[in-house]
N, C-alpha and C positions, 0 to 999 in steps of 0.2 A: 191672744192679746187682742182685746176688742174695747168696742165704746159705745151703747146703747143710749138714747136720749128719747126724751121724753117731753113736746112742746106741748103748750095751747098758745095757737094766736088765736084767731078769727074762726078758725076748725082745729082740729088735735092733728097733731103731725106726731110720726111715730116709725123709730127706724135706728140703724146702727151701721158700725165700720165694722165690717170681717178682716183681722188682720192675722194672716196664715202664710205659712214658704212652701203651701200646694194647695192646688186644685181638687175637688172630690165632683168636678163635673156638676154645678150648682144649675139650678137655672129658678126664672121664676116660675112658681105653680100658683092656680089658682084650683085648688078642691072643692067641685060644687056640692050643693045641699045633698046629693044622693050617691057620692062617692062613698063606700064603707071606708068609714075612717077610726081609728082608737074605738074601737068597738060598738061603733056608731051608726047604723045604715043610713040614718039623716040626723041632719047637723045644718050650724048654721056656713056659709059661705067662707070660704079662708083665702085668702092673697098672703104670700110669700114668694122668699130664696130659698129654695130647698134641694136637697140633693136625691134624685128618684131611682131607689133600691129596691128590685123588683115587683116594682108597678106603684112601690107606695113611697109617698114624699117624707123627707125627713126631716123637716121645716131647720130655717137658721131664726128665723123669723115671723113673723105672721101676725097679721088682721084678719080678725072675722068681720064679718056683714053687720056687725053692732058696734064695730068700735073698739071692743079688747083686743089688746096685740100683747104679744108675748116675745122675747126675745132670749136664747141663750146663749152665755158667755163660758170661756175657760174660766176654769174657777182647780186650777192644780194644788194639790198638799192640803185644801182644805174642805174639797169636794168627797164626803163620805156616804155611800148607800149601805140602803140596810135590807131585811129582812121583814115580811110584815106579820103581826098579831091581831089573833082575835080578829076583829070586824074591819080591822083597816082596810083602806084601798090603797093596791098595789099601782104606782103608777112608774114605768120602764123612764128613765133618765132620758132615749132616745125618742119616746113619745110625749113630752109634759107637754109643748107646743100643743100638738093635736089633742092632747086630754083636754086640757083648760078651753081651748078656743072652740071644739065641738060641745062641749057640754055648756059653756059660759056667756053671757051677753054684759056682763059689766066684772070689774075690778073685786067689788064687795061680793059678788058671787063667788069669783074666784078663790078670794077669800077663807070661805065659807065650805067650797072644795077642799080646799086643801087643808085644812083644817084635821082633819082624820086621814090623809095621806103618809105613803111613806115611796119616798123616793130608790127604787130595786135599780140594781145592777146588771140587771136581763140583757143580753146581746142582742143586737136586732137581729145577726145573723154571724156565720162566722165570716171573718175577715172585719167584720164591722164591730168593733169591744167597745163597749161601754165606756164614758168620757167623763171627765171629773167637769159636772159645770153647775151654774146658777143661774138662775133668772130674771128678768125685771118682766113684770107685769103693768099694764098700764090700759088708762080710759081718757076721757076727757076730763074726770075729777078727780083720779089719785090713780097713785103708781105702788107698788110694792115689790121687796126682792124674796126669792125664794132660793132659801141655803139650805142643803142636809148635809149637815156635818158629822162629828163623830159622836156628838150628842141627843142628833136627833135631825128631823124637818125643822128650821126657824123661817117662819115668814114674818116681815115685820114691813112697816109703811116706807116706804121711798118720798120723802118732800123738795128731794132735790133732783129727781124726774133724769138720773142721769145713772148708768151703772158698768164699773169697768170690770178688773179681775181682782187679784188678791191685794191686801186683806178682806178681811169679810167686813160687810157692809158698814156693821158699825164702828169697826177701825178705822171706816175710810171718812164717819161723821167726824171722829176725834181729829184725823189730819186734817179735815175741812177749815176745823177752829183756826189753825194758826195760822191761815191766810183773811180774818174775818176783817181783817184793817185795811183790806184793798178795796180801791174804789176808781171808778173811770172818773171821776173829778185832778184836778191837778194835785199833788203833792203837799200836803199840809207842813209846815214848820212844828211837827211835835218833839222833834230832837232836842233843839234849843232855841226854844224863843227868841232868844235876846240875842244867838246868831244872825248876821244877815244872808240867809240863803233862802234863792226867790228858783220856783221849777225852771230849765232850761230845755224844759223839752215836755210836749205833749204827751201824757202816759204813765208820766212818773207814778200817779196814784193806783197804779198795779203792779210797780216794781216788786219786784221777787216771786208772782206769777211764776211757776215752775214751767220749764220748758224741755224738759227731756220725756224720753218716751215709755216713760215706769206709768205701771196700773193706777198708780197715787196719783202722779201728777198731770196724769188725762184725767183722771176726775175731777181733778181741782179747776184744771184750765176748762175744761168744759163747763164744767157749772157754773162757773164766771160767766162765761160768754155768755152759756145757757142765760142765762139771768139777767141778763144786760140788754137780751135782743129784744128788737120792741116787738108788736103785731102787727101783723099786715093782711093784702090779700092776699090771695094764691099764689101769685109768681115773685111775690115780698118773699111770704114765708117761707115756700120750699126752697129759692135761695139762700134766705136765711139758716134755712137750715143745716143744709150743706154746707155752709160756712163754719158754723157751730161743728160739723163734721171732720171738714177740713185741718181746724184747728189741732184734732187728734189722730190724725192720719198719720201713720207712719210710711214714707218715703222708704220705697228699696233702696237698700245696700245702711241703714243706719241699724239695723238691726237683726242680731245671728240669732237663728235658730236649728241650732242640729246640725253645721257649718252650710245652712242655706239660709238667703238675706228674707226676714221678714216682710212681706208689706201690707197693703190695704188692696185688700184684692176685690170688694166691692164697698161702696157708701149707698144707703137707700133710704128713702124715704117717705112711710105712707099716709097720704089723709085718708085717716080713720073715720071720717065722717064721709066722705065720697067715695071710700074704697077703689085709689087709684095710688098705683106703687111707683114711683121715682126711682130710678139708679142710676150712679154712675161706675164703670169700671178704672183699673188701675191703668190700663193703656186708653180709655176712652172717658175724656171727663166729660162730653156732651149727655146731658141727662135725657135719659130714654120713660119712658113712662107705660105703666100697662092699667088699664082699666078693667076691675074686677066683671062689674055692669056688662060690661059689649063682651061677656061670656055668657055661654047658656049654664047660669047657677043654678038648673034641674036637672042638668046633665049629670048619670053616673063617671063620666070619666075626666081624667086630668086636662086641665089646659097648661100646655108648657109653653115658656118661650125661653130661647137660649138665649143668653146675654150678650148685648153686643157689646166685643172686647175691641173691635179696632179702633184704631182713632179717628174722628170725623174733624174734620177742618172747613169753615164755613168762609170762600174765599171771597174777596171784593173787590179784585180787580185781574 
């Protein structure tokens, strides 16, 4: 259960909520240009949250050094891998992060990639099995999601820069519709005119905004907000952001999985045009920051940093 989004203010912000009931020892990596990566010995620069399984990262998330970021989400009962033919390229479900972001520098590339792809079911190893999930793709000018289902690869456009879990993408435009009459204005009289009923309260014109913690209804309320939030500078937007974030966080103990409580085990978010990644964790909401740059991006090897999970309190008296 997760929430990917997708801004432009003033730069591309780009980032998501992991919400999981365990740890897989995440931290953030940055993969420089001469790290072998997806069968790459140079590539362009990657910042991510990745989990690092014998020596190699296995991205949640990720920007490269131009701006494409990639993000994967659970996508269960609808996530289907296949088999490939003929000329296709094979791309492993636990590698599409690093496929797309070492070969790609914009969205329409990606695109373009993937296009003759077929999404395999290759293990990365054992103890490590392949994961039913989807993607959202994104740049500073368009976003797209990428589904293999039982029909096949569908890559199709994202215009609402926002991607949660099931259903698939375009089930989640149809739910979109039937919230298309909210508005941050106050509350129109379309009921009945000729009633006298005046809003009594600021907000009204987003009542029925969904508020529970289903795949639907974090897309809906996030694309609201999404959509609502103005531009700013730097410390405007990455707040902003995380607001937008916040919005679809699930709080431990609202939600069981497997009889253990769900939550939002990190929120992140990176400008893609400065290559600098934001997080906060679930016991630590002070946002930490890593800077892809103040890495040596010719270096073969990994830059890790472990996430700081305690909490910082910033006291004033």
């Amino acid at each position: 259960m997760c929430t990917a989004i997708s801004f432009l203010s003033k730069d591309h912000y780009f980032g998501r909520n992991l919400d999981l009931s365990y740890h897989y020892q995440e931290q953030v990596a940055v993969a420089p240009r001469n790290f072998p990566l997806s069968g790459m010995e140079s590539h362009p620069a990657i910042i991510g949250m990745a989990t690092v399984a014998k020596g190699y990262p296995l991205f949640y998330e990720a920007t490269n050094e131009y701006g494409l970021s990639a993000a994967a989400l659970n996508f269960p009962g609808n996530g289907v891998y296949h088999k490939t033919f003929g000329d296709q390229t094979a791309i492993p479900s636990y590698d599409f992060i690093s496929f797309v972001l070492s070969r790609c520098k914009s969205t329409k590339e990606a695109r373009a990639l993937l296009q003759n792809g077929v999404i395999t079911d290759q293990a990365f190893c054992e103890g490590i099995p392949p994961t039913p999930l989807h993607w959202l793709v994104a740049d500073r000018d368009e976003a797209i999601v990428a589904e293999s289902m039982a029909d096949g690869l569908h890559i199709g456009d994202n215009p609402v820069g926002v991607l949660t879990n099931n259903p698939p993408f375009d089930r989640m435009m149809d739910i979109l519709t039937l919230y298309m009459g909210l508005s941050p204005e106050d509350g129109e009289n379309c009921f009945a005119p000729s009633l006298p009923m005046t809003p009594f309260s600021r907000g009204l014109g987003a009542f029925g905004l969904p508020g529970d913690f289903s795949s639907p209804s974090r897309f809906v309320r996030s694309a609201y907000v999404l959509h609502h939030t103005p531009q700013g500078d730097e410390r405007e937007s990455v707040s902003r952001f995380f607001h937008i974030l916040d919005i679809a966080m699930q709080p431990e103990g609202c939600v069981m999985d497997g009889g253990k409580f769900q939550k939002t085990l990190y929120s992140c978010c990176c400008n893609t045009d400065k290559g600098i990644y934001y997080y906060t964790t679930c016991h630590n909401r002070q946002i930490t920051a890593v800077d892809m740059h103040k890495t040596d991006l010719d270096s073969r090897e990994l830059s890790l940093f472990p996430p700081v999970t305690q909490m910082e309190i910033r006291w004033m008296n």
